[in-house]
DOKEPA-601842 format. One line per 2 residues: number of its first residue (from 1); their letters; for each residue y, z negated, x of C-alpha. Coordinates in steps of 0.5 Angstrom, whole numbers, m for minus. Layout:
NUM) a) Y Z X; ...
//
This chain:
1) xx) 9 53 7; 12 59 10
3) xx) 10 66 8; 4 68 11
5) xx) 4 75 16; m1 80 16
7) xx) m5 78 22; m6 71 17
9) xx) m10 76 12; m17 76 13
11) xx) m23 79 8; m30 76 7
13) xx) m36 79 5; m38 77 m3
15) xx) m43 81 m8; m42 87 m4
17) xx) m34 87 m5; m29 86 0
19) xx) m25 79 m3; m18 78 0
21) xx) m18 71 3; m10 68 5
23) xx) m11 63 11; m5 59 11
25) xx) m3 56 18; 1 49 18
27) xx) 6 50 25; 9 44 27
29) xx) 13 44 33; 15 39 38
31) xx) 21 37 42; 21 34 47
33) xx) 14 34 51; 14 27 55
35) xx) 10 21 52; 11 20 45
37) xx) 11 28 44; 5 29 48
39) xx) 2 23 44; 5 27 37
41) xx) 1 34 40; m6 30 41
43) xx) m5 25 34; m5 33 31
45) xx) m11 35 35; m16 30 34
47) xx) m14 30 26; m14 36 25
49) xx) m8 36 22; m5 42 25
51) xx) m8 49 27; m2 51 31
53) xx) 3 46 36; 8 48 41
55) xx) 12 45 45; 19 46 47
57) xx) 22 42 53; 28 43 58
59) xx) 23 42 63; 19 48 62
61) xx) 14 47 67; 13 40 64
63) xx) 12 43 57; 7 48 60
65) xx) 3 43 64; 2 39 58
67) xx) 0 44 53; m5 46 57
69) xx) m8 39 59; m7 37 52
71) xx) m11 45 51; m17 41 55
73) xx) m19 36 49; m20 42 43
75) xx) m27 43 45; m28 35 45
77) xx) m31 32 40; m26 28 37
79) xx) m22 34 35; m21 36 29
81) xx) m22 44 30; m19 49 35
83) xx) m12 48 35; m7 53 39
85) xx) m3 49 43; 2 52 48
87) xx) 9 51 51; 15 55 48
89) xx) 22 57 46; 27 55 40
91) xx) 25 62 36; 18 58 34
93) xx) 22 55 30; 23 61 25
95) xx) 16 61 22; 14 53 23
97) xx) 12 48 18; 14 43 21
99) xx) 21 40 27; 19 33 31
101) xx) 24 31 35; 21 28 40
103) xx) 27 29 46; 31 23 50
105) xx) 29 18 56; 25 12 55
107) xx) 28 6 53; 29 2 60
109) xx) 27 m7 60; 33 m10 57
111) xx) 36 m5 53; 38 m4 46
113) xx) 37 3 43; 43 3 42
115) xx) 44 3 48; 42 9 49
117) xx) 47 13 45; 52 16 49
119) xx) 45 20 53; 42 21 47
121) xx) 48 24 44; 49 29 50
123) xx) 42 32 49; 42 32 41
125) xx) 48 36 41; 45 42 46
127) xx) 39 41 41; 43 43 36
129) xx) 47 50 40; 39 51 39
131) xx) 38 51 33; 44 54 31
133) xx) 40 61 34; 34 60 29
135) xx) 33 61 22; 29 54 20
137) xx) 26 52 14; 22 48 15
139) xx) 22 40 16; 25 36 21
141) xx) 21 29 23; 25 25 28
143) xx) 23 21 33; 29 21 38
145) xx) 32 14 40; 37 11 38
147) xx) 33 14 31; 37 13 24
149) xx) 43 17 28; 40 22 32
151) xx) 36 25 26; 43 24 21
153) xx) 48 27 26; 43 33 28
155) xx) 43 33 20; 50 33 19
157) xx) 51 39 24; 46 44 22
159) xx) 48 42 14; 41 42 13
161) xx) 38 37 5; 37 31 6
163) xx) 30 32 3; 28 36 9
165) xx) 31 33 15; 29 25 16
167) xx) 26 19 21; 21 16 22
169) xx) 26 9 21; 22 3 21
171) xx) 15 5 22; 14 2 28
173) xx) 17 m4 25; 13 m5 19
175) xx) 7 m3 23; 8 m9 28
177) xx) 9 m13 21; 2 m11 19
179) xx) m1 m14 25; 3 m20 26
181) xx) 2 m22 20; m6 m20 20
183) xx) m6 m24 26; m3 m30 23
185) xx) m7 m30 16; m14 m27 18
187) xx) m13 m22 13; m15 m15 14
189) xx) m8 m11 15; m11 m6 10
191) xx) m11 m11 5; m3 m13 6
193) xx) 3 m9 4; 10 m11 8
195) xx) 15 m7 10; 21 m7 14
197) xx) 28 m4 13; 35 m2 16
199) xx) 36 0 23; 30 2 27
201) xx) 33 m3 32; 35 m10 33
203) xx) 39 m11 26; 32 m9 21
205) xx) 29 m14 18; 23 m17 14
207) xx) 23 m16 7; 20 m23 6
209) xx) 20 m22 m2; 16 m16 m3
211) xx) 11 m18 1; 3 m17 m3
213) xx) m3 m19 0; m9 m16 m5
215) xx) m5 m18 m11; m2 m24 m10
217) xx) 5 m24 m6; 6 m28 0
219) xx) 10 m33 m3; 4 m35 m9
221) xx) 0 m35 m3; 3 m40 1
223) xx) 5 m44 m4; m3 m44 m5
225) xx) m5 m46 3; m3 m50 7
227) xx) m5 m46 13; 0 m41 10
229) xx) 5 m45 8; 6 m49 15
231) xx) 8 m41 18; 15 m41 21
233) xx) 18 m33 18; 23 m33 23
235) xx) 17 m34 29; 14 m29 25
237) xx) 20 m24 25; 22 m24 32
239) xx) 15 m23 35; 16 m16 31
241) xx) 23 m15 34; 20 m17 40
243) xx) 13 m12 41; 18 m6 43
245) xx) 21 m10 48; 14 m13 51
247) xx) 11 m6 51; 18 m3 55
249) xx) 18 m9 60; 10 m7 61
251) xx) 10 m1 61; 16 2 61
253) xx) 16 6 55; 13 6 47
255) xx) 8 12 45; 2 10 42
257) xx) 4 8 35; 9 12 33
259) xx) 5 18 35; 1 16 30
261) xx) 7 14 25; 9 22 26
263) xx) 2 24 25; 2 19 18
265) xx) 8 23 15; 7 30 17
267) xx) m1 29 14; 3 27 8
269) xx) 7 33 8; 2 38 9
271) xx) m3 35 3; 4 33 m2
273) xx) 1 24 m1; 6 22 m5
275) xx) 6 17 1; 10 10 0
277) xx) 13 9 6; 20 6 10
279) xx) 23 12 13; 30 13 15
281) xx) 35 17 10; 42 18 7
283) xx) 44 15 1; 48 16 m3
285) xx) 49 9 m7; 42 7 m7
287) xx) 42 m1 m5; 49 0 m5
289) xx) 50 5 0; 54 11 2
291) xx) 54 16 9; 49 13 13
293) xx) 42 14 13; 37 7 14
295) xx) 29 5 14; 27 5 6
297) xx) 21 5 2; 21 13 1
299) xx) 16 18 m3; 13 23 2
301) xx) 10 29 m1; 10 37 1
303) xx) 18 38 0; 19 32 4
305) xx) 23 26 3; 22 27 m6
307) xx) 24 20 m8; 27 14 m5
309) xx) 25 7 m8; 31 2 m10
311) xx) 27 m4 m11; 30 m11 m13
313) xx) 32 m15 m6; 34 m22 m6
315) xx) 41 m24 m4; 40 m26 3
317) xx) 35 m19 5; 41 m15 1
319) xx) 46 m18 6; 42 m17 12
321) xx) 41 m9 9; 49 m8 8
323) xx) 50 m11 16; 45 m6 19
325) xx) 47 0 15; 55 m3 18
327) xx) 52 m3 25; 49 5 24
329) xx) 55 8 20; 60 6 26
331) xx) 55 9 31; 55 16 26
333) xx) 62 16 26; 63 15 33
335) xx) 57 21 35; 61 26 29
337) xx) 68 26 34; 64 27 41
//
């Protein structure tokens, strides 16, 4: 946490003495105020997971209008407390807890995130001449698309720990692998444990054998059923790919869960979780691999990223891992000679 100024410091009265109180004011800033930035302030708001949002965006008036819309729900019933949201400049930053990158353009019907690469280099690099002007600290949530590259390329030119500076990775993916996989079995998503690895795109993929519902794991379970074993992994793996295209063919973009993702990874920051959950970093020989950062089982706790998780994979799910982390390090390569 960031040192506390004096207008932080407030007294309370107590068996007639004045007792000094420390306030601590967790400041998470945005970048980005469009759908999924907007959706990271509200998912603060109504948890309570953050006393001060601000909103920065290349479209001042946009970033403004949101703050302020966003700034009529504090008093609703579903909030957490007061929260101060506003619209506001990169020199926020100095004292703030918490960086989400949230910039970039939607993801239009039959694109690739890949495919979004070259916009979203462009407005990762003037982001960056920004964040050369400021002194942050804190930590940097990224959500900008394509995801593994735009938070690792910002990394690489602000020369900032790995630890501190990660992505959301396959948080969507594994979300949609709850679902679908409750829908297929009839078991309550909280009582399933599956993730997914790799790019936060078309190479990720489902880590069939780490899967565990209650105690037992998927595999014992649908040797045990039938019903379960009758289930096709493939049809399974490709309604999870599937969702994002069906969400931007029928709405034109995604917001909602991966606000809430963001909003799960700063709550685990800010109470030091210990969360288990996939998120995109470097690594350096973890799974066998260098120089790129890609979706894997991290610790998620107060100093962000504390621990990534190397777990046995099988052959196939190494290889496929391997094939994904190829397809992300020629894209690095290619954002760090632009």
């Amino acid at each position: 946490m960031r040192e506390l100024s004096p207008a932080q410091v407030g007294t309370v009265p107590c068996f007639h003495k004045e007792v000094s109180v420390m306030f601590k004011t967790r400041k998470v800033v945005i970048v980005g105020a469009g759908h999924v930035g907007s959706h990271v302030a509200l998912a603060l708001i109504q948890s309570g997971e953050a006393d001060d949002i601000v909103l920065i965006d290349i479209l001042k008036e946009k970033a403004a209008a949101q703050a302020l819309d966003l700034d009529d729900c504090v008093s609703g019933a579903l909030c957490g407390h007061d929260a101060k949201i506003r619209a506001g400049e990169y020199s926020e930053l100095n004292d703030a807890d918490i960086l989400v990158m949230a910039f970039g353009r939607s993801r239009r019907p039959g694109e690739t995130r890949l495919d979004m690469f070259d916009d979203s280099i462009k407005m990762a690099n003037e982001v960056i001449s920004h964040l050369k002007q400021v002194d942050f600290k804190g930590i940097m949530i990224s959500i900008s698309n394509p995801a593994d590259i735009i938070c690792e390329h910002i990394r690489r030119q602000m020369n900032w720990e790995p630890n501190r500076c990660f992505c959301t990775g396959t948080s969507l993916e594994s979300y949609r692998l709850l679902r679908v996989l409750s829908a297929a079995t009839g078991y309550s998503r909280k009582s399933i444990q599956a993730f997914c690895m790799g790019e936060h795109g078309n190479s990720s993929f489902v880590v069939w054998s780490r899967i565990r519902i209650g105690s037992k794991s998927f595999a014992q379970l649908r040797a045990e059923r039938p019903e379960l074993a009758a289930l096709s992994l493939d049809d399974l793996q490709l309604q999870v790919k599937r969702a994002g295209d069906i969400e931007v063919d029928g709405k034109g973009c995604t917001e909602f869960g991966i606000a809430n993702a963001a909003c799960m990874l700063i709550k685990a920051i800010f109470h030091d979780e210990k969360l288990i959950w996939p998120c995109s970093t470097v690594l350096n020989g973890e799974y066998g691999q260098k120089d790129v950062a890609a979706g894997v089982p991290c610790v998620i706790g107060k100093n962000g990223i504390e621990e990534i998780l190397e777990l046995k994979l099988t052959e196939e799910e190494q290889a496929k891992f391997a094939a994904s982390c190829d397809i992300l390090r020629g894209f690095l390569e290619r954002a760090g000679s632009l």
